[in-house]
C-alpha positions in Angstrom: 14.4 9.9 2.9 12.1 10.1 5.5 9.6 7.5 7.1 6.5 7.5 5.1 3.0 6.7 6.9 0.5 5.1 4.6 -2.4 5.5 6.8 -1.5 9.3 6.4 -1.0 9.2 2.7 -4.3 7.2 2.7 -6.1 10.7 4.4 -4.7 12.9 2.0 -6.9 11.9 -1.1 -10.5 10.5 -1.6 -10.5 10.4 -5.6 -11.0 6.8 -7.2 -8.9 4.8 -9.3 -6.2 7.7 -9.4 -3.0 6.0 -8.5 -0.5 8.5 -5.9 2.7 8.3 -5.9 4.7 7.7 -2.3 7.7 6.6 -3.2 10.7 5.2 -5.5 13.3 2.2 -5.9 15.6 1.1 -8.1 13.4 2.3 -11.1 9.7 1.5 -9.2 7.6 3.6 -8.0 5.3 2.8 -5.2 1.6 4.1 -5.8 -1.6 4.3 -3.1 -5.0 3.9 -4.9 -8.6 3.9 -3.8 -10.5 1.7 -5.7 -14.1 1.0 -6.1 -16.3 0.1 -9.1 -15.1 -1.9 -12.2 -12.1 -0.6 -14.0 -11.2 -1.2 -17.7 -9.8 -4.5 -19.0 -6.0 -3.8 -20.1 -2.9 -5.2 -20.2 0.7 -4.4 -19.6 2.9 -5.5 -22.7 6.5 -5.3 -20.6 5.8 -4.8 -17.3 4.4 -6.6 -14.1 2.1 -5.2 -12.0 1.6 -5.9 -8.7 -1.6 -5.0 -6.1 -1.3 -5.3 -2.3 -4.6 -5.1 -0.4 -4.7 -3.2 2.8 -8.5 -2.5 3.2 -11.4 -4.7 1.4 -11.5 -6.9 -1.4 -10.3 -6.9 -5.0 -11.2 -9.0 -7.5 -9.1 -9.4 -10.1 -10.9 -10.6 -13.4 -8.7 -12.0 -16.0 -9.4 -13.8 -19.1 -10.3 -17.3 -17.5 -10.3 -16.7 -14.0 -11.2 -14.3 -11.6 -8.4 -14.0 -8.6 -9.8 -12.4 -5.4 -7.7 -10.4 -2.7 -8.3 -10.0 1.0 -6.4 -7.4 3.3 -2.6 -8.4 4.0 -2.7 -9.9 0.3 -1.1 -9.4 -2.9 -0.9 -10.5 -6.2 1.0 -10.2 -9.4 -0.2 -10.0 -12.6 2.4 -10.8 -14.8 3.5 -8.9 -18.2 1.2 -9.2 -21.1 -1.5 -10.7 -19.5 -5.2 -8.6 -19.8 -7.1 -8.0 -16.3 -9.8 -5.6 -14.4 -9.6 -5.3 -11.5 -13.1 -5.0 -9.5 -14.0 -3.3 -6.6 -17.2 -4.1 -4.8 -16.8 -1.5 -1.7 -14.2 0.9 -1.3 -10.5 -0.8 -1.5 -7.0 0.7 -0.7 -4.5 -1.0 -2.3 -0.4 -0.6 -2.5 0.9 -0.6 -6.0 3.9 -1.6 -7.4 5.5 -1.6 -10.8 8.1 0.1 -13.0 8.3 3.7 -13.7 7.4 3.4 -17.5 4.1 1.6 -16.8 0.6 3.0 -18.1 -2.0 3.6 -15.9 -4.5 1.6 -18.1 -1.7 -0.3 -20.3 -3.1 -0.5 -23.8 -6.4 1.2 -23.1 -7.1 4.7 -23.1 -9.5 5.5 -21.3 -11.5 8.1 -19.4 -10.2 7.2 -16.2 -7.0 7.3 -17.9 -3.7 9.1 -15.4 -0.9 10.5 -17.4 1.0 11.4 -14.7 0.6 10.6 -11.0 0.5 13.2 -8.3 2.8 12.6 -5.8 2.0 12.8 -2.2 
């Protein structure tokens, strides 16, 4: 294993809501993203997700509430539970979740990631 430099990681890539791969633990996987724009709503039927901000704001829009993330935050939105996540201006977030998750959960989508390149 060797130390891993998100700020780097961050350079390597400029595509949008296309989840990269950095690392993995104990069945996790730990995922960069740049988001910005609205994503899809979708859910995850057996896994949590979870989404730590290190530039911008996120909101989060869920059924009857909208949860909104500033940098050093994070959030998790648990198992079965539908959300979007909304980016107003450019946000790089830290992702993680289990292996078997699904990009956009129950939705397919255009945006849709099959597999994620790892970096």
């Amino acid at each position: 294993m060797s130390i891993i430099n998100i700020q780097e990681k961050l350079k390597l890539f400029s595509d949008l809501w296309s989840p990269k791969k950095i690392g993995e633990l104990n069945g996790q996987q730990l995922l960069l993203a740049k988001l910005k724009g609205e994503f899809v709503f979708h859910k995850h039927e057996n896994e949590d997700e979870l989404f730590m901000i290190l530039k911008g704001t996120l909101d989060i829009e869920l059924r009857d509430k909208t949860i909104t993330l500033t940098e050093g935050e994070f959030y998790i939105v648990p198992k079965g539970v539908e959300h979007k996540p909304i980016a107003k201006e450019e946000v790089h977030v830290l992702l993680f979740e289990p292996l078997s998750i699904k990009h956009t959960g129950n939705v397919i989508a255009d945006i849709t990631v099959e597999t994620y390149e790892c970096i």
